[in-house]
N, C-alpha and C positions, 0 to 999 in steps of 0.2 A: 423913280419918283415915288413908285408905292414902298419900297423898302425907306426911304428917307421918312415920308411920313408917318409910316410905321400900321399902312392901313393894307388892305388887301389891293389886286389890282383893280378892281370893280369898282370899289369903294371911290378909289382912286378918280375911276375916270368918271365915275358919274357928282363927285365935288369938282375936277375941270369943267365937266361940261354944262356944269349950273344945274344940274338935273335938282328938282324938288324938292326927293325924297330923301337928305344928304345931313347926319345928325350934325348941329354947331361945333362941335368937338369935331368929327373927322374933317369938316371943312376947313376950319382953321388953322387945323395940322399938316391939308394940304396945301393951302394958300403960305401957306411959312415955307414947304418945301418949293413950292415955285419960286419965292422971292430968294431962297439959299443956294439953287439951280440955276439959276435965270430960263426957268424954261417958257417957253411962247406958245399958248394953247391954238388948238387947231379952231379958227373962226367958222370955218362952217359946222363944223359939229357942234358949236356956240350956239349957234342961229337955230340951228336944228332945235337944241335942246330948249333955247327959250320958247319953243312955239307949245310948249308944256302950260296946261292951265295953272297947275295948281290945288286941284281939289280931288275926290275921289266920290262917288256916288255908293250909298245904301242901300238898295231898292227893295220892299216889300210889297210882296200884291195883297192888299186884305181891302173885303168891304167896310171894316171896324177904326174910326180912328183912333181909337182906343189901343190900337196894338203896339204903339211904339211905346206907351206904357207898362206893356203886359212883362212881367219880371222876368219869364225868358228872354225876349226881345232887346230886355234891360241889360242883361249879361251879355247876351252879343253885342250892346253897343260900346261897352267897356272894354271887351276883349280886340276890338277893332280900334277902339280911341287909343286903347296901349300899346299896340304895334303901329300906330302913328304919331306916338307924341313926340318922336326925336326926328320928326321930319318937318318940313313945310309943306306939307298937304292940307288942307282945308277936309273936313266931312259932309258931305251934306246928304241929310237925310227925306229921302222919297216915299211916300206913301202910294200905291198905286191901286186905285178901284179896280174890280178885274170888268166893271162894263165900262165904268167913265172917262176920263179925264187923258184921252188917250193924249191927244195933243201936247197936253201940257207936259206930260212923260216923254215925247220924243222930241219934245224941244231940249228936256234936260239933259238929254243922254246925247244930243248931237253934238258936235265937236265947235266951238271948243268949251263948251260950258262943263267937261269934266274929261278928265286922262284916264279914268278905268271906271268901272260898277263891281259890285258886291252884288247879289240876288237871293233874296229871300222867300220864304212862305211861299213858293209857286204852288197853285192846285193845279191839276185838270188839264185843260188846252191851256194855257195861260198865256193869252197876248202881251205879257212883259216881257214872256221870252221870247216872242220874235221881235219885238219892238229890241231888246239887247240886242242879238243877232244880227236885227239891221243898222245897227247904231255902227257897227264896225269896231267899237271902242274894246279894251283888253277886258275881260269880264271872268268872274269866278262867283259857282253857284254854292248857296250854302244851303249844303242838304241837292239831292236831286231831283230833279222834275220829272214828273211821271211817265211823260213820254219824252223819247229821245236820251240821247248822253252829250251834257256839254263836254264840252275841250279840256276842261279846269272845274273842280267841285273840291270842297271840303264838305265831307259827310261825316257821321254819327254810324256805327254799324247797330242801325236797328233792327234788323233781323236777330241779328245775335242777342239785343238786351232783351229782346221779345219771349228768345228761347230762354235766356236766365230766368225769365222773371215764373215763367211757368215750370221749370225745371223745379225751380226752387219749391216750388207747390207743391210738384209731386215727392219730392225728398221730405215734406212734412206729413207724408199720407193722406192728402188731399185724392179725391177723386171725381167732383163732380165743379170743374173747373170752368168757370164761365168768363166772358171776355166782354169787358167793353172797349170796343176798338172806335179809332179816331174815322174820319171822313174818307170816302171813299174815294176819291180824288187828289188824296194827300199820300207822294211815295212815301213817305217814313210812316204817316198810320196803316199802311199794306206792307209795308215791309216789319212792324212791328207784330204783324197777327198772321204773316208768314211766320214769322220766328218761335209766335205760340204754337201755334199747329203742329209746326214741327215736335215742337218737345212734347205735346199732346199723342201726337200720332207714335211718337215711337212707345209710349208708355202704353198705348193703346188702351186712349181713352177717347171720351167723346170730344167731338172738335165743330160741332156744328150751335153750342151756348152760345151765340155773340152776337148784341147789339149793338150797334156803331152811334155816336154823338161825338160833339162838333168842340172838343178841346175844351167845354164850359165845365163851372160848376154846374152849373143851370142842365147843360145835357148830360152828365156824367148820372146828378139822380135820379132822371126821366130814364135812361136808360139803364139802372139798377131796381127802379120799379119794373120796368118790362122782363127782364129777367125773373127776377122774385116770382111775378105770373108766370113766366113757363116754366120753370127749377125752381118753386119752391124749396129742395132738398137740394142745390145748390151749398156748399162745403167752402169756395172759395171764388176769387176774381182777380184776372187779369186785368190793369187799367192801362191805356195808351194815354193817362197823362195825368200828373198829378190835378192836375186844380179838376178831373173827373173825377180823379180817386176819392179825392175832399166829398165833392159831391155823391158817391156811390155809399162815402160812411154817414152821412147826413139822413140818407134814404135806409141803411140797413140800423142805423139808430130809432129812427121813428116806428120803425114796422118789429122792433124788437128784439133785434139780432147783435147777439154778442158778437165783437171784433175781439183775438180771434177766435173765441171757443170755437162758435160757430162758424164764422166766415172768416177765411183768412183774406186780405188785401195788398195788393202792391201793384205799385204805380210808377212811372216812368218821368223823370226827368231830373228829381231831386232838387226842385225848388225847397226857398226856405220855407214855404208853406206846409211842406213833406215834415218838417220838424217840427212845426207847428201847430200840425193834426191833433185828431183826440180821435182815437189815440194815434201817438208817431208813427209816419207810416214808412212801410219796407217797400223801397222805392229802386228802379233802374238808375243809378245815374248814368247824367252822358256830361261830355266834359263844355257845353257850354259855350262857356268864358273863352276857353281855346279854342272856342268852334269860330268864336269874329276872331280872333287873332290869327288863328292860320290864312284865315281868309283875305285878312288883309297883307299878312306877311306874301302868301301866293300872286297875290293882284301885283303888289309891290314888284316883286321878280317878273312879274309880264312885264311892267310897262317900264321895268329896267333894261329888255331884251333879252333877257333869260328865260330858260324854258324849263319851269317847275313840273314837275306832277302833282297829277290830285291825290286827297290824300283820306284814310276811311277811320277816323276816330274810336279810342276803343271806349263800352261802356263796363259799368262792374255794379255789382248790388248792394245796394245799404240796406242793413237786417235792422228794422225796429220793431215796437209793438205791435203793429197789423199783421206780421205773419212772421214771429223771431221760431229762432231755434230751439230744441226742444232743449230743457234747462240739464 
């Protein structure tokens, strides 16, 4: 049957079995090879297969409605829409308060209002993930949750952009290397100032500059001021996010400080804003876009019955004006 259609066996049996996720092209390729075979699909795995909703869930815990906005969150939703566009799955996307609206989150996640979840933005304890957990439904986290290891994650290896991004500092003779790192509740902002440390500590330099703010422009310059009071003679800065970084040159422009004479900067994530800086700033990328696509590509394989692994994203560093190479 799959050789006639010309499709995989998988492929195969999940357009017999009406499955969902089934692009128009390899279904009609198989539905021609049924009619060329005379072949007679097996009806209970029919039945079975229609008890399939049809959609797939989003879920982000944030108290901001704002976040589904936010142009990282925008790239993941793109990257997720295009690993589903050649399917019949629906998206639907969930905002989750991490005090409120608990209810209404486990109405959506029980069955059969969705066949899998995505999970995003976890902090801290975050009751979305035990609400997934108890939902029973096929789930894959993006990025990891602080405490615990789910089943299925696509991550960013932030540790490692953490180490590039200050590695890269000290290869410019940088030596008084300061950090604004993200929330303390958030694994990728701990695992992004594990990564400086590291490269601080083998350099052996000081590793104890760092004030932490909340992914804003808004916290990035409140915490570039607190710095400046305690390392005046501060040389350089680590950021855990672009739209901080923004904010950390906003603050070292008012108070008088060359980018980079004086202060070299890089920040993490390579939004377009990173390009958009003044000046362009030398930023971690992480890949994003690929970050909703794998994760939906992975979900897709659970709730085909397949058993994927999680998988750990590579990042690499874009050299601009805030801390480029020596000419």
């Amino acid at each position: 049957m799959a050789e006639r259609a010309g499709v995989s066996r998988s492929a195969a049996s999940r357009a017999i079995n009406n499955a969902v996720h089934v692009s128009p092209a390899t279904r009609r390729a198989v539905e021609r090879a049924v009619r060329e075979l005379g072949y007679v699909p097996n009806v209970t795995a029919q039945a079975l297969a229609r008890q399939k909703v049809g959609a797939v869930v989003l879920a982000a815990s944030h108290d901001n409605p704002d976040l589904l906005g936010d142009p990282f969150m925008g790239q993941v939703i793109v990257g997720v829409t295009t690993a589903l566009e050649n399917t019949e799955l629906d998206l639907k996307l969930l905002l989750c308060h991490p005090e409120r609206g608990h209810d209404r989150v486990q109405r959506m996640l029980r069955r059969p209002r969705a066949d899998g979840v995505m999970v995003m933005a976890l902090r801290g304890d975050d009751p979305l993930q035990r609400m997934v957990e108890q939902s029973g439904l096929p789930a894959v986290y993006g990025g990891r949750p602080l405490h615990g290891q789910p089943d299925l994650f696509v991550d960013v290896d932030n540790r490692g952009g953490g180490r590039t991004a200050a590695e890269h500092l000290v290869r410019l003779g940088r030596r008084r290397i300061a950090t604004i790192a993200g929330p303390h509740d958030s694994h990728a902002a701990v695992a992004r100032l594990e990564g400086v440390t590291d490269a601080l500590s083998v350099a052996d330099l000081d590793t104890t500059l760092v004030e932490r703010a909340d992914f804003t422009r808004e916290g990035g310059a409140r915490a570039m001021e607190r710095l400046l009071e305690r390392a005046p003679e501060l040389d350089a800065v680590t950021v855990a996010s672009d739209n901080m970084a923004v904010g950390a040159l906003h603050t070292l422009a008012q108070q008088g400080r060359r980018v980079p004479e004086d202060v070299a900067v890089v920040g993490f994530d390579d939004l377009p804003i990173a390009e958009l800086a003044y000046p362009p700033l030398t930023t971690v990328q992480q890949p994003i876009r690929s970050l909703g696509h794998e994760m939906a590509r992975v979900l897709l394989a659970v709730v085909d019955g397949e058993t994927p692994s999680s998988l750990l994203l590579p990042t690499r560093l874009v050299v601009r004006e805030t801390a480029p190479l020596p000419a």
